[in-house]
Backbone as CSV, one residue per row, in Angstrom:
resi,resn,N_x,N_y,N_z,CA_x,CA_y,CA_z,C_x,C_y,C_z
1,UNK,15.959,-8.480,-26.994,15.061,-9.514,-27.489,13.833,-8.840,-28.087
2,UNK,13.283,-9.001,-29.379,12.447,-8.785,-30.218,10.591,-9.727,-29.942
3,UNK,9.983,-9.282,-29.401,8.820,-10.087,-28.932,7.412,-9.061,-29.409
4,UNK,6.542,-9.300,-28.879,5.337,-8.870,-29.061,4.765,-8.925,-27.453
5,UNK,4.510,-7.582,-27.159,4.369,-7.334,-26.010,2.639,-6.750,-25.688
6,UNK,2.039,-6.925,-24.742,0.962,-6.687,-24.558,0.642,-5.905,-23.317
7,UNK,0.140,-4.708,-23.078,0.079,-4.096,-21.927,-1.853,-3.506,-21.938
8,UNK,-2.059,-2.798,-20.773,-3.548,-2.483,-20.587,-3.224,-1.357,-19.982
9,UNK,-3.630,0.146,-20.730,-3.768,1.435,-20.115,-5.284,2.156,-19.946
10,UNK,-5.755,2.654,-19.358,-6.570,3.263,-18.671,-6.683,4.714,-18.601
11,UNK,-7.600,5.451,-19.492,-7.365,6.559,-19.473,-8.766,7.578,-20.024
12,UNK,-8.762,8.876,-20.065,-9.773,9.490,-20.080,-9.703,9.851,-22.038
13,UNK,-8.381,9.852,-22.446,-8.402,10.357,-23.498,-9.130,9.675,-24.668
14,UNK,-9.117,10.002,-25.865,-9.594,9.013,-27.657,-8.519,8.488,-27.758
15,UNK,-8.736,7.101,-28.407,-7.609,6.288,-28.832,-6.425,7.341,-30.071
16,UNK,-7.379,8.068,-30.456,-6.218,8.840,-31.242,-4.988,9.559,-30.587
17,UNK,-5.889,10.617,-29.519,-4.643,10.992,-28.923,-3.401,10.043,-27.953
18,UNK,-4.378,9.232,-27.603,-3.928,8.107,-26.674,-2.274,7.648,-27.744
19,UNK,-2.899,7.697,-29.018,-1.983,6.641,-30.151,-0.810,7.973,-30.158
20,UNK,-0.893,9.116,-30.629,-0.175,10.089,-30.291,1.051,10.354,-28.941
21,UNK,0.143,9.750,-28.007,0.808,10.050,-26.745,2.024,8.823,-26.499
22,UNK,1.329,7.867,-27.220,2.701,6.337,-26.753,3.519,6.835,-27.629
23,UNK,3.157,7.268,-28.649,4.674,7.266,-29.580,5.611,8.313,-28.971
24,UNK,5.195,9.147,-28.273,5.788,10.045,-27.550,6.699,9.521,-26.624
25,UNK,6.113,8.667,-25.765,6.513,8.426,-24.068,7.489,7.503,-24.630
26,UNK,7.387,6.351,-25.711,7.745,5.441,-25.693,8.973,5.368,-26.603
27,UNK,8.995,6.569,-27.990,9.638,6.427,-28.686,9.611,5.550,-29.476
28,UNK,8.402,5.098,-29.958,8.236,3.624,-31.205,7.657,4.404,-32.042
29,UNK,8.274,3.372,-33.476,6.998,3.933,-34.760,5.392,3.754,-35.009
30,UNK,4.598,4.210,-34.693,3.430,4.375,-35.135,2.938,2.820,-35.814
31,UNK,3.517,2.362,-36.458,3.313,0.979,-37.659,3.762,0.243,-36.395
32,UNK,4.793,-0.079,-35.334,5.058,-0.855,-34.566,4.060,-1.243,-33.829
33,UNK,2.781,-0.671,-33.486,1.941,-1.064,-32.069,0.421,-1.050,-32.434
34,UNK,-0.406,-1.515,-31.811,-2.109,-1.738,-32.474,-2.504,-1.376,-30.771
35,UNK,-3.798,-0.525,-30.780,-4.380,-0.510,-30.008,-5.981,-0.808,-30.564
36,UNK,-6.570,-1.412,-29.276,-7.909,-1.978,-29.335,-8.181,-1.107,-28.198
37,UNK,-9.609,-0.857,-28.096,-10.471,-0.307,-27.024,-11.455,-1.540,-26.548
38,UNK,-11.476,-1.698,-25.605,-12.095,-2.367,-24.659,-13.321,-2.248,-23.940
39,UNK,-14.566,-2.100,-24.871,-15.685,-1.285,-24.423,-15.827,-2.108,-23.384
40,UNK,-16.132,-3.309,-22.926,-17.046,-3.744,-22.200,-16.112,-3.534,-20.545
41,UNK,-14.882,-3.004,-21.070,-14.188,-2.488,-19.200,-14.537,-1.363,-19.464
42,UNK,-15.143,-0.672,-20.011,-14.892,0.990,-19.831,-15.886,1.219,-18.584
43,UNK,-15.700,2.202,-18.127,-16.109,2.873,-16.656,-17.206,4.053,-17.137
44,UNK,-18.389,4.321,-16.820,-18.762,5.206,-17.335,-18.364,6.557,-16.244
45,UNK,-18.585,5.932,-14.852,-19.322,7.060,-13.991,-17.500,8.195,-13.633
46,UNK,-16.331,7.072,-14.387,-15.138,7.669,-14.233,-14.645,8.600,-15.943
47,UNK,-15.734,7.815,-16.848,-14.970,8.520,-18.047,-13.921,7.777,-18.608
48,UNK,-13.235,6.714,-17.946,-12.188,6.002,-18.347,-12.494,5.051,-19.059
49,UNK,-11.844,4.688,-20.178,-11.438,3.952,-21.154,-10.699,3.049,-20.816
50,UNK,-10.657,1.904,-21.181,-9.876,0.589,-21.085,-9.350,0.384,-22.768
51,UNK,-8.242,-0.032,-22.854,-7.205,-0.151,-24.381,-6.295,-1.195,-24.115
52,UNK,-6.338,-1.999,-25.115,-5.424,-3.002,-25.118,-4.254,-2.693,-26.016
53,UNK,-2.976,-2.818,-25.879,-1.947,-1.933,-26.208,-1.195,-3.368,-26.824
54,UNK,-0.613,-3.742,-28.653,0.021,-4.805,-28.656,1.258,-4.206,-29.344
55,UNK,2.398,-4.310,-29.388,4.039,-3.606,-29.933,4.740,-4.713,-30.197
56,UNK,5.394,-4.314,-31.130,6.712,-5.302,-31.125,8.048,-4.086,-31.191
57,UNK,8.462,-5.187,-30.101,10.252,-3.993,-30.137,10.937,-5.007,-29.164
58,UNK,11.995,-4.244,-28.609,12.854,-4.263,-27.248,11.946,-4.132,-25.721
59,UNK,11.570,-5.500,-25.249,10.923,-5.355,-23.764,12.185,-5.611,-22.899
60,UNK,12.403,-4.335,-21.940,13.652,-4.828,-20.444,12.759,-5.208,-19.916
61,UNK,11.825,-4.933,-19.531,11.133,-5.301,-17.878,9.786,-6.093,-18.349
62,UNK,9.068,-6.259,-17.354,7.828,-7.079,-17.763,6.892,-6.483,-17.719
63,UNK,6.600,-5.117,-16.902,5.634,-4.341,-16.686,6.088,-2.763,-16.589
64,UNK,5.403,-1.768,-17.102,5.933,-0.280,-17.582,4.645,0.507,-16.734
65,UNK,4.718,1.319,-15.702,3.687,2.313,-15.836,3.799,3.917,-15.915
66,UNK,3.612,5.221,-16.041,3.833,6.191,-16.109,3.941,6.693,-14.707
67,UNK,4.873,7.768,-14.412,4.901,8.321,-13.053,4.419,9.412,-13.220
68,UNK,4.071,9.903,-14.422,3.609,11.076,-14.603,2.279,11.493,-15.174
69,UNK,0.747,11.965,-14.654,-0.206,11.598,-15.133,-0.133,12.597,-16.348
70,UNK,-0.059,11.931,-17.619,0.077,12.838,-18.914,-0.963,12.701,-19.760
71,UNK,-1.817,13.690,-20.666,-2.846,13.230,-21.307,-3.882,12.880,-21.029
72,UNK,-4.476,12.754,-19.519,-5.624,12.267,-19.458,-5.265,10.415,-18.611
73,UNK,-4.089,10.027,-18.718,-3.775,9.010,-18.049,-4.165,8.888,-16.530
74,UNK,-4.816,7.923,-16.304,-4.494,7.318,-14.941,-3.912,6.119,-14.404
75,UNK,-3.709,5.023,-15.554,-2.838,4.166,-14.913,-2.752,3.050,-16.079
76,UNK,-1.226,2.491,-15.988,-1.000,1.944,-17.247,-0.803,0.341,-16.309
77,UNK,-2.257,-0.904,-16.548,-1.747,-1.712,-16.139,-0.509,-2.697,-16.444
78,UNK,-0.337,-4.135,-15.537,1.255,-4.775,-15.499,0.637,-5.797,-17.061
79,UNK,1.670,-5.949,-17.311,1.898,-6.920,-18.826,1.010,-8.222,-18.409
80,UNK,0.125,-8.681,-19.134,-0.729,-9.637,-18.508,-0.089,-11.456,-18.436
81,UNK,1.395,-11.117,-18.882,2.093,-12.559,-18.477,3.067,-12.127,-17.611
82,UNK,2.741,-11.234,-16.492,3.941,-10.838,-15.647,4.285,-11.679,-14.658
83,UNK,3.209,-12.237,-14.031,3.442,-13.576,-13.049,3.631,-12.879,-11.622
84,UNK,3.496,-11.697,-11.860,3.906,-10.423,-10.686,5.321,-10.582,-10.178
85,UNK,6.418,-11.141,-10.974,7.595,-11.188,-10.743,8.179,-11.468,-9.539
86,UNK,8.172,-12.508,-9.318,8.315,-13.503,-8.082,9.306,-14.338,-8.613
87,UNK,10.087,-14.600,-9.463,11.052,-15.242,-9.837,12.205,-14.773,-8.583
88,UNK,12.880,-15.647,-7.950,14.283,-14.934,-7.219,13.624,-14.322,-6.211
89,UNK,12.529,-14.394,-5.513,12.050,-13.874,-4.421,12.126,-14.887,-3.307
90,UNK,13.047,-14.394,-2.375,13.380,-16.138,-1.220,12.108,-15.441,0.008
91,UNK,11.748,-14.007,-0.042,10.694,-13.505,1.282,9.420,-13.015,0.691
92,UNK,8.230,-13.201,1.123,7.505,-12.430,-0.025,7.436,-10.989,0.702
93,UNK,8.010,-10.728,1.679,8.216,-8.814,2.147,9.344,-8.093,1.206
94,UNK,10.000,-8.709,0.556,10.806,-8.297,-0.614,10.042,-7.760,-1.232
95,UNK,9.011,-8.543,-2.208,8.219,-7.919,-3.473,6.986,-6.707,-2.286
96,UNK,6.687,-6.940,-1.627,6.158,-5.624,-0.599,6.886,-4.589,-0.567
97,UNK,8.409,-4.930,-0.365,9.277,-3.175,-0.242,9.198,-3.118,-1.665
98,UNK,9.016,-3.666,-2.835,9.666,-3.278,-4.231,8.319,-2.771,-4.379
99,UNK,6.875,-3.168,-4.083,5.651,-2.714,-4.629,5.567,-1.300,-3.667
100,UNK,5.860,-1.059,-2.904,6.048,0.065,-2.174,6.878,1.050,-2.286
101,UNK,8.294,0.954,-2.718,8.627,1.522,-3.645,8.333,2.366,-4.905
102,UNK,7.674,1.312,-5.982,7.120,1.845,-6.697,5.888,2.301,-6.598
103,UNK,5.252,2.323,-5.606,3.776,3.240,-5.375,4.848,4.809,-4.956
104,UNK,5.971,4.855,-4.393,6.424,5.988,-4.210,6.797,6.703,-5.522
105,UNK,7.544,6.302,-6.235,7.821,6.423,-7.670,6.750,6.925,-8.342
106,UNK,6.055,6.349,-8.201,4.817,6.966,-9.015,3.818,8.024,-8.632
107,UNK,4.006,8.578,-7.612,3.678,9.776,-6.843,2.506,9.437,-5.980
108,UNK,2.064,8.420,-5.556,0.937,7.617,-4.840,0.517,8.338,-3.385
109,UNK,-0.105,9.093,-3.151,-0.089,9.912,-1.478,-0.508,8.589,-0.462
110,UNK,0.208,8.899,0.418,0.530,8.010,1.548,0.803,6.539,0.851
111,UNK,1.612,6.063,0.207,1.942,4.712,-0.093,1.773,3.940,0.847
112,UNK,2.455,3.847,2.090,2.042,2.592,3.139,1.251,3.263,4.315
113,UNK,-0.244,3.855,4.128,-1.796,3.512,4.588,-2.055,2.371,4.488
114,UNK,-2.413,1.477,5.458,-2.594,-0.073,5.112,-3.879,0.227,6.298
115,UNK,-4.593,-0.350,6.401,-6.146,-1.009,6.852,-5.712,-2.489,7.765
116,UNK,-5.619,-2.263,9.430,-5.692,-2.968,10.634,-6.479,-3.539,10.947
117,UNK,-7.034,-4.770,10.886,-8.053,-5.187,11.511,-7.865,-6.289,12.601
118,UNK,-8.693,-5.886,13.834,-8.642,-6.517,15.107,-9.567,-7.183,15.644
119,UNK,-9.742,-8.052,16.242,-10.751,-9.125,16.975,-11.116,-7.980,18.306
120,UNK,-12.583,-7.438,18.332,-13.035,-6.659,19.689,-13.286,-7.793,20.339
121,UNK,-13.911,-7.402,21.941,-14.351,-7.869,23.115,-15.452,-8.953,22.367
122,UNK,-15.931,-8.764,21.768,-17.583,-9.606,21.450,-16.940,-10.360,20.254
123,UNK,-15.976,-10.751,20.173,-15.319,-11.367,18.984,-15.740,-10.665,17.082
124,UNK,-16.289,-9.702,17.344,-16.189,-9.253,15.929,-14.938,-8.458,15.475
125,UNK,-14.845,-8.487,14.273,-13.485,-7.502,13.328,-13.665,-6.628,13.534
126,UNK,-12.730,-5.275,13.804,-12.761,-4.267,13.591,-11.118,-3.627,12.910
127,UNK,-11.478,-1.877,12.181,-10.768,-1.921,11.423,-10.642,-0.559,11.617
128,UNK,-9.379,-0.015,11.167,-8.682,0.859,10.783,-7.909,1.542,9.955
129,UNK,-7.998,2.842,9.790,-6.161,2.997,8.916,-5.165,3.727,9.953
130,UNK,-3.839,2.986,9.439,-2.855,3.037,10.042,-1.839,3.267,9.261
131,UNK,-0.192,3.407,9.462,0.242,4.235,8.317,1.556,2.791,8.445
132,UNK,2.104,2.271,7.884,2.912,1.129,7.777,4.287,1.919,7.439
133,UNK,4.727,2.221,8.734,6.069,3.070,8.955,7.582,2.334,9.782
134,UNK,7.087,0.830,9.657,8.283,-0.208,9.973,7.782,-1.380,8.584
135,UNK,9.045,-1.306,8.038,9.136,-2.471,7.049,10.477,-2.877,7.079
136,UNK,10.372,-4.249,7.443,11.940,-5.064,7.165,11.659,-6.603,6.572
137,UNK,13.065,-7.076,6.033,12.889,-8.185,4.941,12.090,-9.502,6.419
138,UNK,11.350,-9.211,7.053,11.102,-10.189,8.149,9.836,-9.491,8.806
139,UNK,9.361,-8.554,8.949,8.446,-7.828,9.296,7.884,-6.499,8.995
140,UNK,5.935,-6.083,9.264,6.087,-4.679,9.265,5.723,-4.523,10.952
141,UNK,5.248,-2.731,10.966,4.820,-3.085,12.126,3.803,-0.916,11.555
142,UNK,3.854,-0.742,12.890,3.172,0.615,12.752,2.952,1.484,14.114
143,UNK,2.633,2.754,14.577,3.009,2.591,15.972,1.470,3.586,16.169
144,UNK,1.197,3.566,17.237,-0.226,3.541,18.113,0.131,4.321,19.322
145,UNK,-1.018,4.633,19.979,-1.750,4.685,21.597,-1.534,3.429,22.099
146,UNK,-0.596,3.144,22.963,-1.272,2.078,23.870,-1.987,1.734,25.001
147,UNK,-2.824,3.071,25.009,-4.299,2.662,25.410,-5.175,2.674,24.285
148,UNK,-5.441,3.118,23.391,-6.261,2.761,22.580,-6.814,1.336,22.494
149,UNK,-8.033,1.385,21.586,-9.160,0.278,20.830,-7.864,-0.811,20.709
150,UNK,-7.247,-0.161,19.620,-6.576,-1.710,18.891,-6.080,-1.878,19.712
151,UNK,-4.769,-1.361,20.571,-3.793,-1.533,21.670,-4.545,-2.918,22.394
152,UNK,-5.575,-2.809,22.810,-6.364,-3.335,24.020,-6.534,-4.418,23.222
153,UNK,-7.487,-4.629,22.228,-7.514,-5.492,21.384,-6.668,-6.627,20.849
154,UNK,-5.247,-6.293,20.687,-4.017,-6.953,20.387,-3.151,-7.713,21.555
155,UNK,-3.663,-7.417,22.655,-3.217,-7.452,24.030,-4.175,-8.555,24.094
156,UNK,-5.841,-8.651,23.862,-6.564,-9.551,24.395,-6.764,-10.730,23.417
157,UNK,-6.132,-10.123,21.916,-5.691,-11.714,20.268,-5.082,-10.348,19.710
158,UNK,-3.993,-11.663,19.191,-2.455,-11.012,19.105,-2.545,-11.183,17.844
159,UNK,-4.191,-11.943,17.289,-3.960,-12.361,15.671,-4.839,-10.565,15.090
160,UNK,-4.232,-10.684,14.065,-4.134,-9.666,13.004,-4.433,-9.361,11.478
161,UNK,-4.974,-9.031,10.812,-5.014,-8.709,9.466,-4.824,-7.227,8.826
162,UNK,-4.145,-7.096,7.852,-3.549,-6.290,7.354,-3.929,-5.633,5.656
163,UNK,-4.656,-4.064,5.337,-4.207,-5.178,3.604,-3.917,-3.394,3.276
164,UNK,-3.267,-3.398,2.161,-2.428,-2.142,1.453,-3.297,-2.180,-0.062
165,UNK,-3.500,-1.245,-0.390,-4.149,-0.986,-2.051,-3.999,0.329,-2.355
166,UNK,-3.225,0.363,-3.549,-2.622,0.780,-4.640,-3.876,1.183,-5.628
167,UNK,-4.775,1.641,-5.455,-5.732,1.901,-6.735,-5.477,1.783,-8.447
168,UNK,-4.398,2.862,-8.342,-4.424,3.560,-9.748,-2.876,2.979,-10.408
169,UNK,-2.643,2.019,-9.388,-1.439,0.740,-9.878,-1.805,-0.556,-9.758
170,UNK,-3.526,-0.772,-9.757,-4.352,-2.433,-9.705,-3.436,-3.523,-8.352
171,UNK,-3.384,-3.019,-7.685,-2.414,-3.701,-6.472,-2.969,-3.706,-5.259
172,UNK,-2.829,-4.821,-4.544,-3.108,-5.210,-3.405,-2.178,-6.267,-2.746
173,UNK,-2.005,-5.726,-1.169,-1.487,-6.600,-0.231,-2.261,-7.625,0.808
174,UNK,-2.911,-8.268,0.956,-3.249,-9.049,2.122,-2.499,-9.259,2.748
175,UNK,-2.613,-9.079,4.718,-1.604,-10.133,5.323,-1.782,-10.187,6.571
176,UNK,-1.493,-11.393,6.792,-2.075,-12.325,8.260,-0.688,-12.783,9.174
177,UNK,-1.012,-12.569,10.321,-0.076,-12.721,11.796,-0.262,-12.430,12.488
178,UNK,0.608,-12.561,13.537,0.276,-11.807,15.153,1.342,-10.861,15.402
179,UNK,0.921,-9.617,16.248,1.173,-8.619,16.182,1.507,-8.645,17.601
180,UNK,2.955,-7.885,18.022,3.515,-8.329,19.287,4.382,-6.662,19.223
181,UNK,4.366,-6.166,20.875,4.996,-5.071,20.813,6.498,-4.991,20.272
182,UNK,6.810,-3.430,19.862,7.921,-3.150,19.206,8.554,-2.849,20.280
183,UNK,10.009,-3.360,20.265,11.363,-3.124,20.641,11.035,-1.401,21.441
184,UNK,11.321,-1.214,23.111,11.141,0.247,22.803,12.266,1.172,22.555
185,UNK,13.767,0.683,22.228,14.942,1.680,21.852,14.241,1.839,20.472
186,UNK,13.478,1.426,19.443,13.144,1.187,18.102,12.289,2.342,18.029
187,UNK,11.293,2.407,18.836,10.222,3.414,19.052,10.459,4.715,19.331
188,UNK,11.964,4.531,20.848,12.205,5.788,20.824,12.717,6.771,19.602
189,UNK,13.677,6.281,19.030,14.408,6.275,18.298,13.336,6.964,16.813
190,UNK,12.052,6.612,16.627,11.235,6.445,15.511,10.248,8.040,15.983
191,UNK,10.327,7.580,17.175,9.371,9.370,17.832,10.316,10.113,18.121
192,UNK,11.133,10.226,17.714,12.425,11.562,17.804,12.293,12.001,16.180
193,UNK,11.827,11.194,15.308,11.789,11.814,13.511,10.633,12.376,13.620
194,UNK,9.477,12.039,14.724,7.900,13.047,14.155,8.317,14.511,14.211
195,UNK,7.151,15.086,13.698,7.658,16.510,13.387,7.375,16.695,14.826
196,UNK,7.143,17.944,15.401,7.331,18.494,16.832,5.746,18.435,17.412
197,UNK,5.010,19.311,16.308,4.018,19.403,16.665,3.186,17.567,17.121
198,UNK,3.393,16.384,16.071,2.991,15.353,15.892,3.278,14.589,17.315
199,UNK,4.314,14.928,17.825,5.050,14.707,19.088,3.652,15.334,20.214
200,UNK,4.088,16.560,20.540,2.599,17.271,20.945,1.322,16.248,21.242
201,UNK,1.086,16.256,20.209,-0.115,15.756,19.653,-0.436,14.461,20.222
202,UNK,0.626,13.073,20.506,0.690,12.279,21.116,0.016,12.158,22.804
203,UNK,0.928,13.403,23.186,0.172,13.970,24.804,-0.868,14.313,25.022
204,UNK,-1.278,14.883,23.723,-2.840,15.556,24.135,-3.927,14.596,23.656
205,UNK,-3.741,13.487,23.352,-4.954,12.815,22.758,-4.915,11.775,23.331
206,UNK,-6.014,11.407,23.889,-6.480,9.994,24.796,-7.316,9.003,23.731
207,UNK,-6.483,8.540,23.128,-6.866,7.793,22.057,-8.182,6.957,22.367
208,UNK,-9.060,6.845,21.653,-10.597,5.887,21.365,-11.127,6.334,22.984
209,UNK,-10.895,7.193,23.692,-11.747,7.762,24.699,-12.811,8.734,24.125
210,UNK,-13.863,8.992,25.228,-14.892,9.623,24.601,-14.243,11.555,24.597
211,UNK,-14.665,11.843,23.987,-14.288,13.691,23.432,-15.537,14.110,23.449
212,UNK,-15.553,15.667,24.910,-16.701,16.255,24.569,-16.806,17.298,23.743
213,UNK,-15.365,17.899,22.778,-15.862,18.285,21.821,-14.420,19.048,20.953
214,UNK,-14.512,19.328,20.106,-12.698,18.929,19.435,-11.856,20.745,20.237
215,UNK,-12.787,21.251,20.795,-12.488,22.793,21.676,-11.049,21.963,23.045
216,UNK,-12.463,20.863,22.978,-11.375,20.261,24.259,-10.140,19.797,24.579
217,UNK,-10.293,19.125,22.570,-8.646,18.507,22.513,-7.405,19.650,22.115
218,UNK,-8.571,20.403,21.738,-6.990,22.383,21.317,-6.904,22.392,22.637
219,UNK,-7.168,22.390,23.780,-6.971,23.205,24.704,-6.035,22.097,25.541
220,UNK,-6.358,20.693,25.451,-4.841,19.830,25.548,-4.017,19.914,24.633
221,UNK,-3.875,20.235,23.168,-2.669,20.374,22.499,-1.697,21.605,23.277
222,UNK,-2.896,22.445,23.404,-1.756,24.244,23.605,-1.518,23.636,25.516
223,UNK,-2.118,23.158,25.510,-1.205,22.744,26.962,-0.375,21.758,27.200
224,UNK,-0.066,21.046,26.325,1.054,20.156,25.957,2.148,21.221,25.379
225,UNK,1.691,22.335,24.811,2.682,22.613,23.754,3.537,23.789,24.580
226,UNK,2.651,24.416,25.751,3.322,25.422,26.758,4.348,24.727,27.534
227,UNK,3.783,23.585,28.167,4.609,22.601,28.822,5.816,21.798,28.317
228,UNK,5.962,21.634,26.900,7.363,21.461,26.169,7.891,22.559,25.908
229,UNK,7.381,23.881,25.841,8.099,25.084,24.880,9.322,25.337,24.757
230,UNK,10.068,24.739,26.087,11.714,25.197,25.750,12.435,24.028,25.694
231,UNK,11.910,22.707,25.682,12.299,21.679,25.857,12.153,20.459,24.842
232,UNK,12.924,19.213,24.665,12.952,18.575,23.534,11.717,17.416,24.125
233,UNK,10.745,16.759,23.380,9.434,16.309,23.412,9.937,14.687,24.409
234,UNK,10.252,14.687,25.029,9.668,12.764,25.758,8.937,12.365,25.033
235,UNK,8.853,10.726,24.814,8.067,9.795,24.663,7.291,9.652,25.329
236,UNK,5.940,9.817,25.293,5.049,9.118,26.538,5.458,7.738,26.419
237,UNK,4.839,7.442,27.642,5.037,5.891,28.303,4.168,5.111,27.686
238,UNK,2.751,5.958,27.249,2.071,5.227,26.338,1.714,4.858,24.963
239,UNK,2.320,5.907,24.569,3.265,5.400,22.887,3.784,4.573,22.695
240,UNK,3.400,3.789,21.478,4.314,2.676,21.103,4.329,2.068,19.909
241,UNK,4.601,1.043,19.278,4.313,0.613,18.294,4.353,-1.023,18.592
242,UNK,3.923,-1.919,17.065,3.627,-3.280,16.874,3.855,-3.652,15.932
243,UNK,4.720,-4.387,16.004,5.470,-5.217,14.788,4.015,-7.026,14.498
244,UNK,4.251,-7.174,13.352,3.360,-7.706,12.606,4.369,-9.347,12.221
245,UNK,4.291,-10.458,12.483,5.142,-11.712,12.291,4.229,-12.111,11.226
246,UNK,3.978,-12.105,9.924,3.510,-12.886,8.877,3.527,-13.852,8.915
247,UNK,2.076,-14.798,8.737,1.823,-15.917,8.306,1.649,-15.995,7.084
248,UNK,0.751,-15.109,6.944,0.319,-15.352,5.146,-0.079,-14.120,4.511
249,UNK,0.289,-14.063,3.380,1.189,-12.710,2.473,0.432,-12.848,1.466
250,UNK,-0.834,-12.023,0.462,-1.582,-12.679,-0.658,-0.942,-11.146,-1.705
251,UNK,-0.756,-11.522,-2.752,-0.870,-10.534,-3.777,-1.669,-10.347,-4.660
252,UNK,-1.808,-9.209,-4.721,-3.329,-8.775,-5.964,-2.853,-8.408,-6.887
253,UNK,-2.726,-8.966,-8.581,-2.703,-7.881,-9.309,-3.594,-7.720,-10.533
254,UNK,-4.478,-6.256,-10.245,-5.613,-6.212,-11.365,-5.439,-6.765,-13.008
255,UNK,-5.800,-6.911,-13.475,-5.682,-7.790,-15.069,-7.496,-7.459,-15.583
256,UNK,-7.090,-7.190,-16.769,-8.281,-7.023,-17.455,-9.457,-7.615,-17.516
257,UNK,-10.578,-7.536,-17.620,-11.982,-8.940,-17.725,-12.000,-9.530,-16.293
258,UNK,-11.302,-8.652,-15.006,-11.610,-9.470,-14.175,-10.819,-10.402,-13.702
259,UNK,-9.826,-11.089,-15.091,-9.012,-12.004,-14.891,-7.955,-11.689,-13.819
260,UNK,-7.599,-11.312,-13.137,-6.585,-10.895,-11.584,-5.936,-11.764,-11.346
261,UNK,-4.604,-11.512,-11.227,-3.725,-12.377,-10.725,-3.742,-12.455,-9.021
262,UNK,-3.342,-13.522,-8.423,-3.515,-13.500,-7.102,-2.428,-14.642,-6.789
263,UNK,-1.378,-14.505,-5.941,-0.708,-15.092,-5.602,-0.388,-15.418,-3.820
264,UNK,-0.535,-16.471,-3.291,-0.266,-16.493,-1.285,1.399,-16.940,-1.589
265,UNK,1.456,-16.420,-0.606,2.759,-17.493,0.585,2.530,-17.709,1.668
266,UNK,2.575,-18.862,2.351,1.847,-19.316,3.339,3.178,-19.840,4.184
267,UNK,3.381,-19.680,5.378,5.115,-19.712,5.926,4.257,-20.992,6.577
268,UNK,5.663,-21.768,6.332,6.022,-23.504,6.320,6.662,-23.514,7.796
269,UNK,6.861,-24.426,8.162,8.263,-24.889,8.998,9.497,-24.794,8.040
270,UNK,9.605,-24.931,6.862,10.504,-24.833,6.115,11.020,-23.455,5.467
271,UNK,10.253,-22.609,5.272,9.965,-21.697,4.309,8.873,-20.757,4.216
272,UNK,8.310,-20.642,2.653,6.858,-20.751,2.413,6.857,-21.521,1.321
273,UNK,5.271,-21.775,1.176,4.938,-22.032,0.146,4.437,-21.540,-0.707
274,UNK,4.326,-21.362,-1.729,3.798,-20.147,-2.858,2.463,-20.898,-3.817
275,UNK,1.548,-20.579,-3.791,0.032,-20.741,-4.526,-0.651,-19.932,-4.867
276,UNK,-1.423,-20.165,-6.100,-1.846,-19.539,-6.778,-3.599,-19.698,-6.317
277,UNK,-4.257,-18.705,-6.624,-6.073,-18.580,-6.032,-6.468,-17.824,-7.664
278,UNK,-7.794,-18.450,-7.779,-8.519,-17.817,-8.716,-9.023,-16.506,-8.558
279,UNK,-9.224,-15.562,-9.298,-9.657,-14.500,-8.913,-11.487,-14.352,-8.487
C-alpha cells in the first residue's frame, strides 16, 4: 500500500546529513521524503534536534525505530497515528511483553528496571528500583529480601504501583495492583539461574538494616562464600519474590509538541476496559 507516512527522529546530526543517512537505512529516493526541523522541540542542554520526517512509499508496520545508534541518532519516534497498536490485544500485558521486547532489540540496558512503590508505616509512598524478572500474559512480579522495607510494607498494604520507562524509545508503563507472594517451587527454581556469586550475596546482606560500613558487608560476603565453597548455594528462607495482580495498566507514548498518547485498561468484572487520557 502506497501512503504518505509521517515519523519524528531525534538526533544530534544537520538535517543534511540526517537526509543522507535515511536514504541509506531506508533505501528510498531522495525526491520521495521532506524533512522539516522542529525548532521549538529542540533540546539545547542535549544538542538534539527534533525533525519531522514525511515519505511516500511501502509502510509494513506503523512505527520504525533504529537498533543501531548511527550518525548521531538517538531515537526515531512511533508514527504519530499509531494508536500504540492495540488492535487484537485481548490482555494489555501482551503489548508490555511486545514493548519489552523491543526495548531489548534495541539494545536498551536493563529493559525491565521498573520503579516499586509502597505504602510505609506513616502511610506515605515509598519507592524503588527493582528489576521485573517474572512476566506472564496474567502477571509480573520481581523477587526481594523478605525482610526488607518493601517486604514489610506489602505484608502491612498489598496495594502497589509500578512504572517502566524506556527513555530513548518515548515509552512508559504505569501499573496498579496488589502484590501477593510468589509460588516458592517458582522462586526456587528462579535462584538456581543467579550467577553464584549473586546467590552469595543474598546471605550476606540484611536488606534495609542499618550497615556500619560496606568493610562489614565484604567480610559477610567472603564468609558466605567460604561456607558454600564446595557446595551448590540454598535458597535462604528469606528470599523470595512477588507477583503483581493488575488493576490498571496506563501506556505512554511520547509524540511531538507534547501531544502524548496515553492509553488505561482498567480490569472489569468482565474484562477491561480501554480509555483514552489527555496528555
Amino acid at each position: 500500500m502506497v501512503v504518505n507516512s509521517l515519523m519524528h527522529i531525534r538526533c544530534t546530526e544537520s538535517k543534511k546529513t540526517l537526509k543522507k543517512s535515511i536514504k541509506n537505512w531506508f533505501y528510498i529516493s531522495l525526491l520521495n521524503f521532506q524533512i522539516v526541523r522542529c525548532t521549538e522541540e529542540s533540546c539545547l542542554a542535549t544538542k538534539q534536534a527534533l525533525y519531522s520526517i514525511e515519505w511516500r512509499g511501502s509502510v509494513k508496520q506503523r512505527f520504525v525505530w533504529l537498533t543501531e545508534q548511527q550518525e548521531g541518532v538517538l531515537f526515531i519516534e512511533t508514527n504519530a497515528s499509531s494508536n500504540l497498536m492495540i488492535d487484537g490485544i485481548d490482555h494489555p500485558l501482551e503489548l508490555l511483553i511486545r514493548w519489552l521486547e523491543d526495548a531489548k532489540v534495541a539494545g536498551v540496558d536493563k529493559p525491565d528496571a521498573m520503579n516499586i512503590a509502597t505504602i510505609g508505616k506513616e502511610g506515605k509512598p515509598r519507592n524503588r528500583m527493582v528489576l521485573m524478572r517474572h512476566v506472564t500474559q496474567n502477571e509480573i512480579g520481581f523477587f526481594t529480601n523478605l525482610l526488607s522495607d518493601k517486604s514489610k510494607e506489602i505484608t502491612a498494604n498489598s496495594n502497589v504501583s509500578a512504572t517502566l520507562w524506556w527513555p530513548n524509545m518515548e515509552r512508559q508503563i504505569r501499573i496498579e495492583g496488589a502484590a501477593s507472594l510468589m509460588d516458592r517451587e517458582f522462586v526456587e527454581d528462579y535462584f538456581k539461574t543467579r550467577p553464584r556469586n549473586s546467590q552469595i550475596a543474598a546471605w550476606a546482606s540484611k536488606q534495609s538494616q542499618s550497615l556500619e560500613s560496606m568493610h562489614v558487608l565484604d567480610e559477610r560476603f567472603q564468609e558466605a562464600k567460604r561456607r558454600f565453597a564446595n557446595d551448590d548455594i540454598p535458597i535462604p528462607e528469606f528470599w523470595g519474590g512477588y507477583t503483581i495482580s493488575i488493576d490498571r495498566i496506563e501506556f505512554w507514548l511520547g509524540q511531538p509538541y507534547r501531544l502524548h498518547e496515553r492509553i488505561v485498561f482498567t480490569r472489569t468484572e468482565n474484562g477491561w476496559n480501554i480509555s483514552r487520557l489527555f496528555p
